[in-house]
C-alpha positions in Angstrom: 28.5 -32.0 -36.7 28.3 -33.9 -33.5 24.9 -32.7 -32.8 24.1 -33.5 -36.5 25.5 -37.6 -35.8 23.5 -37.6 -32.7 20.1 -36.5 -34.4 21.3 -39.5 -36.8 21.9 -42.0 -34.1 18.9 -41.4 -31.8 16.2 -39.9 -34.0 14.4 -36.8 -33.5 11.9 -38.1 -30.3 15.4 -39.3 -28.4 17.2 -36.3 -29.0 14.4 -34.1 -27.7 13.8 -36.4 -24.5 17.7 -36.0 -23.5 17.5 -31.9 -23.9 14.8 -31.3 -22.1 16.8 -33.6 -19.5 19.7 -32.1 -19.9 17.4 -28.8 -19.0 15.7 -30.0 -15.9 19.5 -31.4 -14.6 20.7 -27.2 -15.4 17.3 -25.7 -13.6 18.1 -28.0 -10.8 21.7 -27.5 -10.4 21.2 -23.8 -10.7 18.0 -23.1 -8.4 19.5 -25.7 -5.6 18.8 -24.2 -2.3 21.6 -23.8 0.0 21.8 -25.4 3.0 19.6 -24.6 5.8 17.3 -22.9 3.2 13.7 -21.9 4.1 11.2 -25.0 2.8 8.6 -24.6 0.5 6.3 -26.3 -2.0 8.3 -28.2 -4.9 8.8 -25.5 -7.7 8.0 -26.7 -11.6 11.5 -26.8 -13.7 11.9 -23.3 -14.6 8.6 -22.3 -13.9 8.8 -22.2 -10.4 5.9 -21.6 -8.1 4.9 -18.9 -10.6 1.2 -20.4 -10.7 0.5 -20.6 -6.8 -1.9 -17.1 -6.2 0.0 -15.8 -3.7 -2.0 -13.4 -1.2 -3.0 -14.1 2.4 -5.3 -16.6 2.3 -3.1 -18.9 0.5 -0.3 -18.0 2.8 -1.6 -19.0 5.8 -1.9 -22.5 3.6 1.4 -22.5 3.6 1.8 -21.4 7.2 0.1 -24.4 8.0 2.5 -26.7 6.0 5.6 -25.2 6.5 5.5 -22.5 9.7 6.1 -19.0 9.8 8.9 -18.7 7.6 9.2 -20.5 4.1 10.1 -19.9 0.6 8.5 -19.9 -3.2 10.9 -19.3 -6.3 8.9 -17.4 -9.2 11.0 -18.1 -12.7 14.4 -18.3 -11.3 13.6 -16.1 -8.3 13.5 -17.1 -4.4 11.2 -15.3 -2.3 11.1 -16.0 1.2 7.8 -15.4 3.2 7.9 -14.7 7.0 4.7 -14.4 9.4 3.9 -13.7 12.6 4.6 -11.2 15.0 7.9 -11.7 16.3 9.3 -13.4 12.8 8.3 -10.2 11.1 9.4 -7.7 13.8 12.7 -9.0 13.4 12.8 -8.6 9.7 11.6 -5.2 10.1 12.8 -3.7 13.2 15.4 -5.6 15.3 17.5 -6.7 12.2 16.0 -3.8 10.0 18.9 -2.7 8.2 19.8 -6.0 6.8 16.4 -5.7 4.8 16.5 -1.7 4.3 16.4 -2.1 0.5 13.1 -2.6 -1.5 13.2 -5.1 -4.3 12.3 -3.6 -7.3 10.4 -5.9 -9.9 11.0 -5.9 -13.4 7.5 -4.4 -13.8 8.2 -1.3 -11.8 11.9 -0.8 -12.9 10.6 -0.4 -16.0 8.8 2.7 -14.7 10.6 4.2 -12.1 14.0 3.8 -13.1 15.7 4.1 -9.6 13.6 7.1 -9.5 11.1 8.2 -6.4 10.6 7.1 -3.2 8.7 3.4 -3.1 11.2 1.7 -5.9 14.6 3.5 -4.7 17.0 2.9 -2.4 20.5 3.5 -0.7 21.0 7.3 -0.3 19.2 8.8 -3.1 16.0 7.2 -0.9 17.0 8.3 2.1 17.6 11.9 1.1 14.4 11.4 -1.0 12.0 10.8 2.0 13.9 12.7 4.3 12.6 15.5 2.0 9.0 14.4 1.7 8.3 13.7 5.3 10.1 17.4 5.8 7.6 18.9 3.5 4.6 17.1 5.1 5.8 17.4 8.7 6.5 21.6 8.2 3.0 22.0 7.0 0.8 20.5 9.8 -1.4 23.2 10.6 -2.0 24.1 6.9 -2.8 20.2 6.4 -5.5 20.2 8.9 -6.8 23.2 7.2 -7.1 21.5 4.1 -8.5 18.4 5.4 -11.3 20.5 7.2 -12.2 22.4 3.7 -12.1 19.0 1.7 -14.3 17.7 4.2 -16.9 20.3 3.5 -17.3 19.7 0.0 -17.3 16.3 1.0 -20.5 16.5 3.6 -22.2 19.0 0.3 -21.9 15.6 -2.0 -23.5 13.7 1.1 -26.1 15.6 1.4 -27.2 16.3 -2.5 -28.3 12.4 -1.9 -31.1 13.6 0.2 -30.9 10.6 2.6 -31.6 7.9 0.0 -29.0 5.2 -0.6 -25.8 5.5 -2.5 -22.1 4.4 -2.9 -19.6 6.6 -1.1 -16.8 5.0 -2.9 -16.1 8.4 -6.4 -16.8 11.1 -3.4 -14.8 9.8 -0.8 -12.0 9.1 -3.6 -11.6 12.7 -4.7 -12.1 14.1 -1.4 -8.8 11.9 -0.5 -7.0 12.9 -3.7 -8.0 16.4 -3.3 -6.0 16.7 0.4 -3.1 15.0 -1.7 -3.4 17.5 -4.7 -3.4 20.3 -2.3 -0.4 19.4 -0.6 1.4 18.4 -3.7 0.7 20.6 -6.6 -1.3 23.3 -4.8 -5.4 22.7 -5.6 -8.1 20.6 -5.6 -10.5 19.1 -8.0 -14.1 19.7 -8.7 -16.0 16.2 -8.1 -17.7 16.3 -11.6 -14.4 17.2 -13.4 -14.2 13.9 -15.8 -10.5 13.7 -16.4 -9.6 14.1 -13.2 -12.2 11.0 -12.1 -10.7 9.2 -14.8 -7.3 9.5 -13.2 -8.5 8.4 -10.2 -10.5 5.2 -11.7 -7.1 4.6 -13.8 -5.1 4.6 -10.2 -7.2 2.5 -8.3 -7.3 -0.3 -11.4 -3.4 0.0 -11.3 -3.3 -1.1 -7.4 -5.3 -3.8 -7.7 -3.5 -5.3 -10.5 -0.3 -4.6 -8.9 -1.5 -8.1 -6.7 -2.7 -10.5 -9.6 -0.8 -13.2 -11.0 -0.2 -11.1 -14.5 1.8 -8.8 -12.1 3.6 -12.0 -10.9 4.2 -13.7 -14.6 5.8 -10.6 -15.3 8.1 -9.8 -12.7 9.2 -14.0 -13.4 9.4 -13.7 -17.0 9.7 -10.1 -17.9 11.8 -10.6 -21.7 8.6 -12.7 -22.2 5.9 -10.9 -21.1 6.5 -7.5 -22.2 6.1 -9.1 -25.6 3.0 -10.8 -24.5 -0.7 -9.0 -23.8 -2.2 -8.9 -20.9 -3.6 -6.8 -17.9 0.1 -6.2 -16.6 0.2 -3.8 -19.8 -2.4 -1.8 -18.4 -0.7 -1.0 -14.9 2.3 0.1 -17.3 0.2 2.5 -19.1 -2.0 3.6 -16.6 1.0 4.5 -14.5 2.5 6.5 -17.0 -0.8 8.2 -17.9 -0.3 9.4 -14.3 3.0 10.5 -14.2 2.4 12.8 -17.1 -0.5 13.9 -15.6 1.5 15.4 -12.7 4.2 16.5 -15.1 1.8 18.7 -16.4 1.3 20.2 -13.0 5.1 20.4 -13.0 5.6 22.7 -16.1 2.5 24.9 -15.0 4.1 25.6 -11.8 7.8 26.8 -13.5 6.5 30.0 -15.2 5.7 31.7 -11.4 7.6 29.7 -9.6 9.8 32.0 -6.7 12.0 30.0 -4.9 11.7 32.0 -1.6 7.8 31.3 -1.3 7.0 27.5 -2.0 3.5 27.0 -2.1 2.9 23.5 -2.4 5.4 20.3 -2.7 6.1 21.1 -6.4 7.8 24.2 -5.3 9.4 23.2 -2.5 11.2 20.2 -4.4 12.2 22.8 -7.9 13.4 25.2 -4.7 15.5 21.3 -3.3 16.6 20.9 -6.9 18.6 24.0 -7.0 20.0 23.8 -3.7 22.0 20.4 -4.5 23.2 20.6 -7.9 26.2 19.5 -6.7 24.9 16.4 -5.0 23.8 14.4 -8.0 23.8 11.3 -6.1 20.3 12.7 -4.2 18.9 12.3 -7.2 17.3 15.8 -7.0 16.0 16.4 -11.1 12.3 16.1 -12.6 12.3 13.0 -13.4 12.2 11.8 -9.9 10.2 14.8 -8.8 7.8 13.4 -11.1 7.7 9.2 -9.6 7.8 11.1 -6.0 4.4 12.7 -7.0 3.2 9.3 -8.4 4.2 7.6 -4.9 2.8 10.4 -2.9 -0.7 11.1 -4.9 -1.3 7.4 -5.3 0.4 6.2 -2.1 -1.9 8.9 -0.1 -5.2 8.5 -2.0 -5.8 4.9 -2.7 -4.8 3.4 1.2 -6.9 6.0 2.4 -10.1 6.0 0.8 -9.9 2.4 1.2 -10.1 2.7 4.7 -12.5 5.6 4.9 -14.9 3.2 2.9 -14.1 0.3 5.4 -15.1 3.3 8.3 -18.6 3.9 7.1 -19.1 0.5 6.4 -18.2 -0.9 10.0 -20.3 2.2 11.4 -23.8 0.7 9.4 -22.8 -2.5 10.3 -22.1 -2.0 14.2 -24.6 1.0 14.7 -24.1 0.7 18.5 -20.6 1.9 18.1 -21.4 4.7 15.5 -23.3 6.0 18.9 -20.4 5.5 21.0 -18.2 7.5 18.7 -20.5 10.4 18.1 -21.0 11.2 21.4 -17.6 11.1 22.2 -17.4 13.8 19.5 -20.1 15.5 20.9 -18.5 15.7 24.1 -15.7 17.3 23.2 -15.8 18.9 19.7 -19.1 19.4 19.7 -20.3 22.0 16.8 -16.7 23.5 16.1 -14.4 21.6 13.3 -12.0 19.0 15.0 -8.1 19.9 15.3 -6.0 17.3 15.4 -5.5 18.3 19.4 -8.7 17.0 20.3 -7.9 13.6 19.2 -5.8 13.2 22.4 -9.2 14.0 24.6 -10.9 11.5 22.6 -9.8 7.7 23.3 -12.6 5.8 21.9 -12.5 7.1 18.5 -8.6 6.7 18.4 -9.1 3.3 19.6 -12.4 2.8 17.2 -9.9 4.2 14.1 -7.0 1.8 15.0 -9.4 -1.3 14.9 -10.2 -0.2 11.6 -7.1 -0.3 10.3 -6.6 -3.4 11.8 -9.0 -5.8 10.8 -9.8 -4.3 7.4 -5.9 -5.3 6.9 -5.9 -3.2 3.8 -2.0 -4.0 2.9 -2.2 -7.8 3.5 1.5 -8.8 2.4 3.9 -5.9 2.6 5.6 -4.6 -0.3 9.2 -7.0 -0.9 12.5 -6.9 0.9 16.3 -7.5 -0.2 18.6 -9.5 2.1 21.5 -6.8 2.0 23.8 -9.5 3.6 23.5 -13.2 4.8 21.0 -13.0 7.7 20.4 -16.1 10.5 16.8 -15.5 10.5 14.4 -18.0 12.8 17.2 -20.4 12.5 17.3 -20.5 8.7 19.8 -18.9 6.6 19.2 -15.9 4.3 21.3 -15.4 1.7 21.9 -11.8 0.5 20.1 -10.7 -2.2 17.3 -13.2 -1.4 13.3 -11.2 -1.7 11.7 -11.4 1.6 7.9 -10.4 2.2 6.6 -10.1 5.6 3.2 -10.9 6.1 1.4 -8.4 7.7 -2.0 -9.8 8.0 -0.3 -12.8 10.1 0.7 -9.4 12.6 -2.4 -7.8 12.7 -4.2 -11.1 13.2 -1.8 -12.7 15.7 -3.7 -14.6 18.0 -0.7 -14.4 20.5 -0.9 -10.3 20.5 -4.5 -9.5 20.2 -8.1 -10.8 22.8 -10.0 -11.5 20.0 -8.1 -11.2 16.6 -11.3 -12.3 14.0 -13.6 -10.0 16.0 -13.8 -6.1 15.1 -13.2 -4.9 18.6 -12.2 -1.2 19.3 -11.6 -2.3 23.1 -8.3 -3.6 21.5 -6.9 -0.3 21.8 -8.5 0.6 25.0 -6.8 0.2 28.7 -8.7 -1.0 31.8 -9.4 2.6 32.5 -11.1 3.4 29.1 -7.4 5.1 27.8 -6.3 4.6 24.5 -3.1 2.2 24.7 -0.8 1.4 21.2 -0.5 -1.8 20.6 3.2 -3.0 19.7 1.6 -5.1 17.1 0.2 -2.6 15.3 1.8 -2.9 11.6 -0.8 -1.4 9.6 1.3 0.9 7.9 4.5 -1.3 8.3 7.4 -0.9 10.8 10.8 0.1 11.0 12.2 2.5 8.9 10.8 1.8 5.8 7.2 2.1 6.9 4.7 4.1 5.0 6.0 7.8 5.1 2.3 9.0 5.0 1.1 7.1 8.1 1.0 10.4 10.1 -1.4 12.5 7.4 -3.6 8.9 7.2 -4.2 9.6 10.8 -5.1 13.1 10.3 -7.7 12.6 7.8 -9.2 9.7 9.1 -9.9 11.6 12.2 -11.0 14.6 11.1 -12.8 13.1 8.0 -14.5 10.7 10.4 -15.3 13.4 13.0 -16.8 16.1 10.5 -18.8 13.4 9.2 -20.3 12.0 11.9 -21.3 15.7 13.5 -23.0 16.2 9.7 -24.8 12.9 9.5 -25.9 9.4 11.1 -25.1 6.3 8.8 -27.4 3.2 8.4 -27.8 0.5 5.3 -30.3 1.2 3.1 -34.0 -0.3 4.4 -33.7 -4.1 4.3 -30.0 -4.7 3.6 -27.6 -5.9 5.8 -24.4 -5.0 5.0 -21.2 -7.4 4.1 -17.4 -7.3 5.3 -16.9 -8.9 2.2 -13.8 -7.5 0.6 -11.8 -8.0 -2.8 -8.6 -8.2 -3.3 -5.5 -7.3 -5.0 -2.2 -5.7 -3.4 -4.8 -3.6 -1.4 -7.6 -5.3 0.2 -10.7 -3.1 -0.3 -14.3 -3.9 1.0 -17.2 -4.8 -2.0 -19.0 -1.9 -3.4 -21.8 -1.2 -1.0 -24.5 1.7 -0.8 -25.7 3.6 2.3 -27.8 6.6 3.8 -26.7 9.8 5.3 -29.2 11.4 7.0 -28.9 15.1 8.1 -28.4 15.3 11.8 
């Protein structure tokens, strides 16, 4: 009734003007920062910042504008940003376990469910990875084994090119996602097997829409935009065409399953299941073993092809350093297949594989943060619960930590004496506890993969065509599609 007499007293344009305002006065009381807050660009009434494309280009914008540490609030959300070496180092390592916990967006909450490794957290994660990096750790020599025999099949696809130019990108992919499969549900993949290239194709479109703004809208708005089409429906349903992909795998495994001889990660997880039926907070059942396979076959095939691509592609551009690295191999492999042993003997191509990973920065922002408590960080305050993403590109291309940070330059990783040296601002894969579980079988590949391959064949662009460090990007950064020879050494 008193609504009613208003309408009648101020007329419909009046009465619309004063709720909106009486909406922008609620979104500001209830998005006011408190004080000591990280700054930020104004945020749009209810909207936020949603429309700023967040990735690392922009951020350093912001950097400029507002330092290393700042905030953006997406729909009703506050994220804070922090950059630089020793900003991020403390987010990460020195005050770690106030920003243990992953934030889960709406978008992958809807997937996971508290389930697996990359969207879980507080003991059920902990006893979760403990169990993965167990199973990867235990199987070392085996790994290697399969990397080598992947690696094979991988120099036959080379070589049915004949020299002339092509696109590594399908046959380096299902190599990668063939040492995965082997690991975790026992085999590999022919490369002309359809489906399984359509899983692959389905995975790596899921990544790099994990990055764009849909994924963003969503995450803001998500009682809206699940209603709403868009490309964020695809990285739902691509995702879930994984996951029962793999539970397939799952149910073929059960009927000859013997707990006493595991033969792949599958196994070894059913044997885990059965083991802790009392300890239902673990979180031991199929359903998770299912979202661990998605994180560990996705997590361990799309980083790493990506930066197998980015390896040929700095060896055609830099040819001079493709000679540098060969005859190191030369040296001290020579004809025999490369153990992981000989990588110690072998400084250059180390330092030539960490510079890689370095300045092809393929996670530019890190995956988000939760503030568990109220944090003092960089002399702002961080209130718990508050999303934090560190900026990992601002690390990698700290001008305070690294000679020449814009410059691919494996002497970055090389001592006076020609020795590899790590570099404590190395974040490629992350830091601190949370960093990515498969950093150590990364390594493996990439040096065997890159040593087989470079014993096999010598790289160059195809006649006439000099080749781009161009990328594109999405949550991964991945270089342009590019073709190349491999000639038969």
């Amino acid at each position: 009734m008193i609504v009613y007499s208003l309408y009648e007293c101020m007329g419909f344009k009046s009465c619309l003007f004063l709720i909106c305002l009486l909406l922008l006065l609620i979104d500001i009381i209830r998005n006011k920062n408190p004080a000591n807050f990280p700054p930020g660009p104004w945020p749009l009434p209810i909207l936020g910042n949603v429309f700023t494309d967040v990735n690392y280009k922009t951020v350093d914008q912001l950097i400029e504008k507002y330092g290393n540490i700042f905030s953006l609030r997406n729909g009703y959300n506050k994220t804070v940003y922090v950059s630089g070496f020793k900003m991020v180092k403390d987010v990460l390592i020195t005050q770690g376990e106030n920003f243990i916990d992953h934030h889960v967006p709406p978008l992958f909450d809807t997937l996971y469910k508290g389930r697996g490794i990359s969207f879980n957290n507080g003991y059920s994660w902990r006893k979760q990875q403990q169990f993965a990096m167990s199973h990867l750790k235990k199987g070392r020599k085996t790994i290697e084994e399969h990397i080598q025999q992947e690696c094979y099949f991988l120099c036959g696809a080379f070589k049915e090119e004949q020299g002339c130019p092509f696109d590594p990108w399908v046959k380096i992919n299902n190599a990668v996602a063939n040492v995965i499969g082997s690991l975790v549900f026992g085999h590999r993949h022919e490369y002309d097997d359809a489906d399984f290239q359509k899983r692959l194709q389905m995975s790596a479109e899921s990544v790099f829409l994990t990055g764009s703004m849909w994924a963003q809208l969503y995450d803001a708005f998500p009682g809206i935009m699940k209603w709403l089409p868009g490309p964020h429906h695809t990285i739902i349903s691509n995702y879930q065409e994984l996951a029962n992909f793999l539970e397939k795998k799952i149910e073929q495994h059960r009927p000859d399953w013997d707990s006493n001889n595991p033969r792949d990660y599958i196994d070894a997880y059913l044997t885990e299941t059965e083991m802790r039926k009392n300890d239902s907070d673990a979180g031991f059942n199929i359903g998770s073993l299912v979202w661990n396979m998605v994180d560990l076959f996705e997590g361990g095939t799309e980083t790493t092809t990506i930066t197998l691509r980015w390896v040929l592609l700095f060896l055609i551009k830099y040819p001079d350093i493709q000679k540098k690295v060969r005859a190191e191999i030369e040296q001290v492999i020579g004809s025999r297949p490369p153990t992981m042993t000989d990588k110690a003997n072998m400084p250059y191509t180390n330092a030539f594989i960490h510079e890689v990973l370095r300045k092809a920065n393929i996670v530019p922002i890190n995956m988000s943060r939760v503030a568990r408590k109220d944090t003092t960080l960089g002399g702002y305050l961080i209130p718990k619960g508050t999303v934090m993403i560190t900026n990992l590109t601002s690390v990698l291309y700290d001008k305070h930590e690294w000679e020449t940070p814009d410059t691919f330059n494996p002497g970055h990783f090389l001592d006076s004496e020609g020795q590899f040296c790590r570099r404590n601002a190395f974040f490629a894969f992350s830091a601190g506890k949370r960093q990515c579980p498969g950093e150590n079988l990364a390594h493996m590949e990439l040096f065997i993969f890159l040593s087989m391959l470079l014993q096999t064949f010598s790289f160059s662009p195809p006649s006439g065509e000099e080749p781009s460090l161009e990328s594109q990007m999405g949550f991964t950064q991945a270089p342009l599609p590019y073709k190349l020879c491999a000639h038969t050494r």
